[in-house]
C-alpha positions in Angstrom: 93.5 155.2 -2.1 93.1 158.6 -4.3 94.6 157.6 -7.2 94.4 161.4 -8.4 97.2 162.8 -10.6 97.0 165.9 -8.2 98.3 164.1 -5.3 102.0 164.8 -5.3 103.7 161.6 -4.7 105.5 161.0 -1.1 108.0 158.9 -3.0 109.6 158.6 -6.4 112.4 157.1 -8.5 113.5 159.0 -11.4 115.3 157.1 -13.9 117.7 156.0 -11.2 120.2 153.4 -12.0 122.6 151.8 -9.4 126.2 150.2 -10.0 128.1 147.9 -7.9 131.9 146.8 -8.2 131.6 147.5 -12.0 128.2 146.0 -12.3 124.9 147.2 -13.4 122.3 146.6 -10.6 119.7 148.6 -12.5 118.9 151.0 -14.7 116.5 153.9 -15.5 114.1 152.9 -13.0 111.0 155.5 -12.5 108.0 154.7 -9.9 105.7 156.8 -7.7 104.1 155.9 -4.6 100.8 158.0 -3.3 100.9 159.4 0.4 99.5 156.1 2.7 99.8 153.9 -0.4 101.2 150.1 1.0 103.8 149.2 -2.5 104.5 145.7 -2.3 107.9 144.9 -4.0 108.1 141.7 -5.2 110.5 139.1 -6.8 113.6 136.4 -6.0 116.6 136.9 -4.0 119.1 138.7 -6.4 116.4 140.9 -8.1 116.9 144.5 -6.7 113.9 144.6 -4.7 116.2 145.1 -1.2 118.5 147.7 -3.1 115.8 149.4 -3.6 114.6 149.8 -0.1 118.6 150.3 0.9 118.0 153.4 -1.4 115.1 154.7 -0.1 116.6 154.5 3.2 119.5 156.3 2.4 121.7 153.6 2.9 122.8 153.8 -0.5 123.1 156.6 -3.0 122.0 156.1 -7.2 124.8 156.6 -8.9 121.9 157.7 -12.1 118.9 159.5 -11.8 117.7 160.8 -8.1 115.4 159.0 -5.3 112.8 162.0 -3.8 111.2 161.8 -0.5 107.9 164.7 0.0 109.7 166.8 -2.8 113.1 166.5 -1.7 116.6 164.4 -2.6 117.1 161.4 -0.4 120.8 161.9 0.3 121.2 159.8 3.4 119.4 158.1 6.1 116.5 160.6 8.2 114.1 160.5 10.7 111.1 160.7 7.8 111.7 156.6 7.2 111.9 154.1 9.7 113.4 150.1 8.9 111.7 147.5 9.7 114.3 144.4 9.7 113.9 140.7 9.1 115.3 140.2 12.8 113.8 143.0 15.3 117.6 143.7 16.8 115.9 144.8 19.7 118.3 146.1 22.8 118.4 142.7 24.9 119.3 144.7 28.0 116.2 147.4 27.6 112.4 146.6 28.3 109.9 146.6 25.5 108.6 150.1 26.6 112.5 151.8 26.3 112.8 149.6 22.9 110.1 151.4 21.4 110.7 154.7 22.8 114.8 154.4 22.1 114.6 157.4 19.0 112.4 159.8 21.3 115.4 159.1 24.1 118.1 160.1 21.5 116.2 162.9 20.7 116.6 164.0 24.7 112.3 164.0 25.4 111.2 163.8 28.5 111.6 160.6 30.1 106.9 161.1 30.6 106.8 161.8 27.3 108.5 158.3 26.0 106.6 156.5 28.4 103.4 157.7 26.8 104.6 156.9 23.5 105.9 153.8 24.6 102.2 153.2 26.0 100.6 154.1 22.9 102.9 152.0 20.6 102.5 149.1 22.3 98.9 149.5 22.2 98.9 150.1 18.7 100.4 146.9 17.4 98.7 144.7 20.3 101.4 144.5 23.2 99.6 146.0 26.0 100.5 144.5 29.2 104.0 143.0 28.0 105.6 146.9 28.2 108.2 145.9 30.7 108.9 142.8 29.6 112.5 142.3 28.0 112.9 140.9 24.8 114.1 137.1 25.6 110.8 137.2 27.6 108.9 137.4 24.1 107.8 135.5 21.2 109.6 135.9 17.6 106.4 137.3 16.3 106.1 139.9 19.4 109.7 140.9 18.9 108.9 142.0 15.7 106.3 143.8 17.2 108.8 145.3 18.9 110.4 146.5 16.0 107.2 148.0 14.1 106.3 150.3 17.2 109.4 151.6 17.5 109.8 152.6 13.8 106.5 154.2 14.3 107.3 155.9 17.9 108.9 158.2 15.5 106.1 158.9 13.1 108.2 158.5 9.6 106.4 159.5 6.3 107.2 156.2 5.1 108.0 152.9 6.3 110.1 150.6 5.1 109.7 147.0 5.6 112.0 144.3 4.1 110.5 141.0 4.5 109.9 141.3 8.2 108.1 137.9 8.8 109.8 135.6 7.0 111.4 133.9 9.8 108.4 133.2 11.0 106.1 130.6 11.1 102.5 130.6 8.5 99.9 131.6 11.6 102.1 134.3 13.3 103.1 135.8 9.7 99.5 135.9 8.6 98.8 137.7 12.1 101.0 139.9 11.6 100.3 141.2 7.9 96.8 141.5 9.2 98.0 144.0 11.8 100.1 145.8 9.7 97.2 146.9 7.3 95.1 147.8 10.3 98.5 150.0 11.5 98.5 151.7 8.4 94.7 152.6 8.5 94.8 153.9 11.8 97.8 155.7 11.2 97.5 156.7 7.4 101.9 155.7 6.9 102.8 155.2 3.2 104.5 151.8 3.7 107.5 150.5 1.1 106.7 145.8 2.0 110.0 143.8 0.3 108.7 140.4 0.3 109.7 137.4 -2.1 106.1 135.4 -0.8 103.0 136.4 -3.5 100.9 135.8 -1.2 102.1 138.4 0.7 102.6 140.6 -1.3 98.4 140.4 -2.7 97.1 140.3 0.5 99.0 143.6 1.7 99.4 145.3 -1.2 97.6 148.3 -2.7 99.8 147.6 -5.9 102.6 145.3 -6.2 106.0 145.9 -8.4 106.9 142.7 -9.7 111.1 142.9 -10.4 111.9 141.5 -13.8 114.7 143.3 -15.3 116.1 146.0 -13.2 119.0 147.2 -15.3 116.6 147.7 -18.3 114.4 149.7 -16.2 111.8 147.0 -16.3 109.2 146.0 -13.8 105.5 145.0 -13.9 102.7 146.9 -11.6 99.4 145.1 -10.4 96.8 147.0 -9.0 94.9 145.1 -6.1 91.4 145.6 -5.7 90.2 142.9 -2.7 87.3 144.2 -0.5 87.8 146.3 2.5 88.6 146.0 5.3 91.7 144.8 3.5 92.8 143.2 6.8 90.1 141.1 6.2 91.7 137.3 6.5 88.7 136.0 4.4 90.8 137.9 1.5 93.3 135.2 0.8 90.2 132.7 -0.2 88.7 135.7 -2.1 88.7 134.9 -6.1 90.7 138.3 -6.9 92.8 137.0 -3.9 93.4 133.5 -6.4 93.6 135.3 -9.6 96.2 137.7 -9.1 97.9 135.8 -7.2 98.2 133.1 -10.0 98.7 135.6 -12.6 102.0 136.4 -11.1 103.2 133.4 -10.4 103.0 132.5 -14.3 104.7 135.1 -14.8 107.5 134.4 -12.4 107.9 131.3 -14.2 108.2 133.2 -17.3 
């Protein structure tokens, strides 16, 4: 990742704070995330990391400061960031192929048009073959594949994940983190990963934002330096891999 000052962020916080029901949430936070920079948000349940993302996403709006997307206010939801959910919520009644192709359909394209998306999506993220499938016809971990090609049918600027594989069991989760990294190489997305699992969070990230105290502004920032290809699964034995990740779960404890 260029780590240059010159590249103009594709994502910031400026001291943005967020209140709810008369309580403070957080407080003068301030980040920047890089253009295809993977930002691993990490902490326990109750921490801010998914308020965050909700903000982001334009679910929610600061009520301090201002979230920017590419230079400009996020003031609601938009088609330059795509959700990827802890369950897929696929369309039960839809194949795989109109799943992932759903946002070029409400966006009236041309019926060939989807199809080729669909085709490429579900190329991309390793369902080729399973396109007209429906969704009880599929695995838990190939639902949520599902889910990740049709956030990218629509080619956001960034990507937001909040803890997508948690549900699911060690191998298929491990699988799956793998092909995201290889997702974003291929397609260069800047990609926002909520995850309360370290290990997830070292073995995807590009840096990590450990949540400590959110409504004094605080966080802590790791910077992850494993060898490439990152979605190398030799990386979680690595001895960066080990360090780090017992680094911050001292100071978790802490």
């Amino acid at each position: 990742m260029d780590s240059s000052a010159s590249v103009r962020p594709i994502l910031k916080f400026e001291k943005v704070g967020f209140q709810y029901d008369g309580r403070t949430i957080m407080r003068d936070v301030s980040f920047a995330i890089r253009p295809g920079e993977l930002v691993a948000v990490l902490g326990p349940s109750g921490c801010g990391k998914t308020t965050i993302l909700n903000m982001v996403a334009g679910f929610l709006q600061p009520t301090e400061g201002v979230a920017i997307i590419d230079g400009q206010e996020i003031t609601g939801p938009g088609p330059d960031r795509g959700v990827v959910f802890q369950a897929a919520a696929l369309y039960d009644w839809m194949t795989v192929a109109d799943n992932i192709s759903f946002s070029l359909r409400c966006a009236g394209r041309p019926k060939a048009e989807r199809r080729r998306v669909a085709l490429e999506m579900a190329a991309l993220v390793n369902l080729t073959g399973f396109e007209d499938a429906y969704p009880y016809q599929l695995s838990g971990g190939m639902r949520q594949r599902v889910g990740l090609a049709r956030v990218l049918a629509a080619k956001p600027k960034v990507m937001l994940m909040d803890e997508p594989f948690s549900a699911l069991d060690v191998q298929t989760r491990e699988a799956l983190q793998e092909e995201v990294l290889r997702i974003r190489d291929r397609t260069g997305c800047t990609i926002l990963f909520v995850t309360h699992s370290i290990d997830e969070a070292v073995f995807l990230g590009d840096r990590i934002f450990l949540l400590t105290d959110l409504t004094d502004g605080a966080y802590d920032e790791f910077a992850i330096d494993l060898p490439l290809p990152r979605a190398n699964s030799e990386n979680r034995l690595h001895p960066a891999f080990l360090r780090l990740r017992e680094t911050i779960y001292r100071k978790m404890r802490h």
